[in-house]
C-alpha positions in Angstrom: 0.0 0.0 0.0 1.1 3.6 -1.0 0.5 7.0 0.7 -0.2 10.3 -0.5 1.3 12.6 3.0 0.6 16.1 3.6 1.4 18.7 6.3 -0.9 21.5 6.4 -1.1 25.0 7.3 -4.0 27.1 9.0 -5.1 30.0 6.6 -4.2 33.1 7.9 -7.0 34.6 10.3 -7.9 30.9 11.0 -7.2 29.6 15.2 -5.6 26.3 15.4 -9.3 25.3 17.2 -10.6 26.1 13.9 -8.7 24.7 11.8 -8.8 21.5 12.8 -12.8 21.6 13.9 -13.2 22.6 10.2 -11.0 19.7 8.5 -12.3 16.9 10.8 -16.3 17.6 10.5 -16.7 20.0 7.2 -13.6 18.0 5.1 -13.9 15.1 6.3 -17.5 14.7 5.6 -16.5 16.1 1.8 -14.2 13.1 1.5 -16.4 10.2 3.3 -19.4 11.4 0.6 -17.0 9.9 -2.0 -13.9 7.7 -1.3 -12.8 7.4 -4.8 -9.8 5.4 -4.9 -8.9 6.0 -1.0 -8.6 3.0 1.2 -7.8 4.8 4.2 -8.0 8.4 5.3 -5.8 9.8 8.8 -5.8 13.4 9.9 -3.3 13.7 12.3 -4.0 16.9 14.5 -0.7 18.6 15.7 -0.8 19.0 19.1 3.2 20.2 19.3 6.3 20.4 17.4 9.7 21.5 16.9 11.3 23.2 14.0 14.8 22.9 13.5 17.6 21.8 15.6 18.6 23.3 19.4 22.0 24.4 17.7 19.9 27.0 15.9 20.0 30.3 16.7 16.7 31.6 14.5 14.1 29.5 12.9 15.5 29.0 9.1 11.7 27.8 7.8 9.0 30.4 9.0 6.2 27.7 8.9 3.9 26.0 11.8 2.0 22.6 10.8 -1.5 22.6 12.3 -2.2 18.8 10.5 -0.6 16.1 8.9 -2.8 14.3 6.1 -2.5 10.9 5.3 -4.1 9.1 2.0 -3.5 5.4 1.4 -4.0 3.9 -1.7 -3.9 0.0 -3.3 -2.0 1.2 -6.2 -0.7 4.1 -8.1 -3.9 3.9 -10.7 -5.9 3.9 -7.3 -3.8 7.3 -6.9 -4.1 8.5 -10.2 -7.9 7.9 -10.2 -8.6 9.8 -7.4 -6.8 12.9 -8.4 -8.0 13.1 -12.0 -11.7 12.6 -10.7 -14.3 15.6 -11.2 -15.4 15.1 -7.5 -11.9 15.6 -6.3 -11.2 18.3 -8.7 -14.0 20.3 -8.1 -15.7 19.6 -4.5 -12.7 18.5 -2.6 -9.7 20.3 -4.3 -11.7 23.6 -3.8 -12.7 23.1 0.0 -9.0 23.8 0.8 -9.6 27.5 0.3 -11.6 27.4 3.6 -9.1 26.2 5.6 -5.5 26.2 4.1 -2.1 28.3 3.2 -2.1 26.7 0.1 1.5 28.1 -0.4 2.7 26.5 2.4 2.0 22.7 1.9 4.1 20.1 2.3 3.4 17.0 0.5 5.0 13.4 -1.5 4.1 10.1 -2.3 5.3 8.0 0.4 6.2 4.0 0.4 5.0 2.7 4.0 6.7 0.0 5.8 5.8 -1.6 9.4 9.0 -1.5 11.1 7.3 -3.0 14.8 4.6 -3.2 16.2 4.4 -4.3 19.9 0.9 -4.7 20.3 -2.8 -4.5 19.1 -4.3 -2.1 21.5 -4.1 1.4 19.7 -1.8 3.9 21.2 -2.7 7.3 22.6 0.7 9.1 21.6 2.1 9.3 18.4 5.1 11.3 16.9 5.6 11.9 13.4 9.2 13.0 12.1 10.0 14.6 8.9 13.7 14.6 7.5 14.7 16.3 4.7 17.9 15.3 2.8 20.9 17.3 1.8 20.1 17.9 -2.2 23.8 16.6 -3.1 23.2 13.2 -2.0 21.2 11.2 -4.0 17.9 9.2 -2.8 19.0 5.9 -2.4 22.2 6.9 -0.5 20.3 9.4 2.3 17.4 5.6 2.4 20.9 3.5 3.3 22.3 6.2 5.9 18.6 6.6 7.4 18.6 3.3 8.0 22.0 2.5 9.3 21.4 6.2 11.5 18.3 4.3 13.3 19.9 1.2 13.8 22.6 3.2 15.5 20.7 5.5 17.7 18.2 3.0 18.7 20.8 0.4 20.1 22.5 3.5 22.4 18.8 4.5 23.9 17.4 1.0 24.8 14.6 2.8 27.1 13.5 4.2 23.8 13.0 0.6 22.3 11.0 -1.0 25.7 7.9 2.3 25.3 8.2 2.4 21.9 4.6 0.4 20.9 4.3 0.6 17.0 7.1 1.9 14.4 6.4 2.9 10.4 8.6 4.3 8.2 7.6 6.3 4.4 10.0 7.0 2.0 9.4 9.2 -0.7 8.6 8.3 -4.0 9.0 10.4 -7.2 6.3 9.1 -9.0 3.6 10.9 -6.9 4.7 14.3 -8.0 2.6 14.5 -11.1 -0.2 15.2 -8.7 1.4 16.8 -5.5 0.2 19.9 -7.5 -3.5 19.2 -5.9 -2.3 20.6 -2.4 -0.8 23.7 -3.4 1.7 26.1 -5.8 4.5 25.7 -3.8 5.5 22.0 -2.0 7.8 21.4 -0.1 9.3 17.5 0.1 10.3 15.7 2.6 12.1 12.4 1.7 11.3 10.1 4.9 8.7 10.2 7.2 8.6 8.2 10.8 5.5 7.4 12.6 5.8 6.3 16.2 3.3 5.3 18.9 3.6 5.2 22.9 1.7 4.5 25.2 1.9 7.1 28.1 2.7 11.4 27.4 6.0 10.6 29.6 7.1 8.3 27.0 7.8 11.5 24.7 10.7 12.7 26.7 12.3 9.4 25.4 11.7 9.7 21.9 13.2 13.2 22.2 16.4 11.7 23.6 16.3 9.5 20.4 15.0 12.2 18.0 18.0 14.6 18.9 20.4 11.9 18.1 19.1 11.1 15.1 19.3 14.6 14.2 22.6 14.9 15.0 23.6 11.3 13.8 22.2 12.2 10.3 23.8 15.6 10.6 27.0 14.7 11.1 27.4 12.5 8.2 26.2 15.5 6.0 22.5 13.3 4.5 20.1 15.8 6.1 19.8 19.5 6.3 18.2 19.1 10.0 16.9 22.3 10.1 14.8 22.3 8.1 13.3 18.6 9.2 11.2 18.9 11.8 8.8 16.6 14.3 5.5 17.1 15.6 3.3 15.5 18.3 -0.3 14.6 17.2 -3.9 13.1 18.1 -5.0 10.5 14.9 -8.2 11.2 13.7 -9.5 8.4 11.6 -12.1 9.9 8.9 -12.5 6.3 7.5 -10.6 3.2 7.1 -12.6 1.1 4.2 -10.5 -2.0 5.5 -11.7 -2.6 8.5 
């Protein structure tokens, strides 16, 4: 299965309250009229972040994210038909306008894999880390160092690996830019994606001991541009999930 990720920002004049009051009851109803190709449709409302790395002096991206959208899809013709429909075109598309910065989205075509998952009971925290690569090195290269970068960190923080419940990890895939268009003018990518799950709120100041590491793992051998990647800390909202 394939995902279509976005990270959203409020219109101007817009709270956060209603922002995401709007996107969970007025969009979400929009896109549960008419599924389309969708299999599975996650808002995830940001409840905090960080932007940038504590070596910063000044934020280098002038951006908040007030929800992270998440679009899975069988296929890429499951993909492609949704985008290219009238209904999405017209009635979905358009609803943005009442909610979004439209020249602020952030959005790919993401490959998802389960890295672990410690359990079936559903988890009440969840973190979601964005990492964006250093333009020099090539895809494949930043997927290999990401991976080894993990694998590092997570061996020297084992209290990270005992509350950690469920792990997925979304690489980016070029394909899906021929319709990235549909969120905005001007997107921003973001080559890999983490999702992690806890269990308790405490459990967060772990994954921060394991998301500065990363940071500065993937930092020091020169794959990411850390300030511009970013994490945030969110409530999932499922608006439908045709599989179950």
């Amino acid at each position: 299965m394939i995902k279509m990720l976005a990270a959203v920002r409020r219109k101007p004049g817009m709270t956060h309250a209603e922002f995401l009051n709007y996107i969970e009851h007025q969009h979400g109803e929009i896109a549960r009229a008419k599924p389309l190709g969708v299999k599975r449709y996650v808002q995830n409302h940001v409840i905090d972040s960080a932007f940038g790395v504590d070596s910063d002096n000044a934020y280098t991206q002038t951006f908040h994210r007030d929800s992270v959208t998440e679009l899975f899809f069988d296929d890429m013709s499951g993909l492609i038909h949704t985008f290219s429909d009238p209904y999405t075109q017209q009635t979905v598309g358009p609803d943005a306008k009442n909610f979004a910065d439209l020249s602020k989205q952030a959005a790919q075509l993401m490959d998802e894999v389960e890295i672990s998952n410690a359990g079936a009971a559903p988890s009440k925290w969840k973190a979601i880390v964005f990492l964006k690569k250093n333009p020099t090195v090539q895809l494949e290269a930043f997927f290999s160092a990401w991976d080894s970068a993990h694998d590092t960190v997570a061996n020297q923080y084992p209290d990270f690996q005992k509350v950690l419940r469920r792990h997925t990890r979304s690489r980016y895939l070029p394909e899906g830019d021929r319709v990235t268009s549909y969120f905005g003018p001007d997107i921003a990518v973001y080559e890999g994606t983490s999702s992690l799950w806890f269990e308790n709120e405490a459990d967060l100041s772990v994954f921060r001991q394991y998301q500065r590491a990363l940071f500065q793992q993937l930092s020091d051998e020169g794959v990411v541009l850390a300030s511009e990647s970013f994490f945030v800390y969110v409530k999932e909202v499922v608006i439908f999930d045709l599989g179950q």
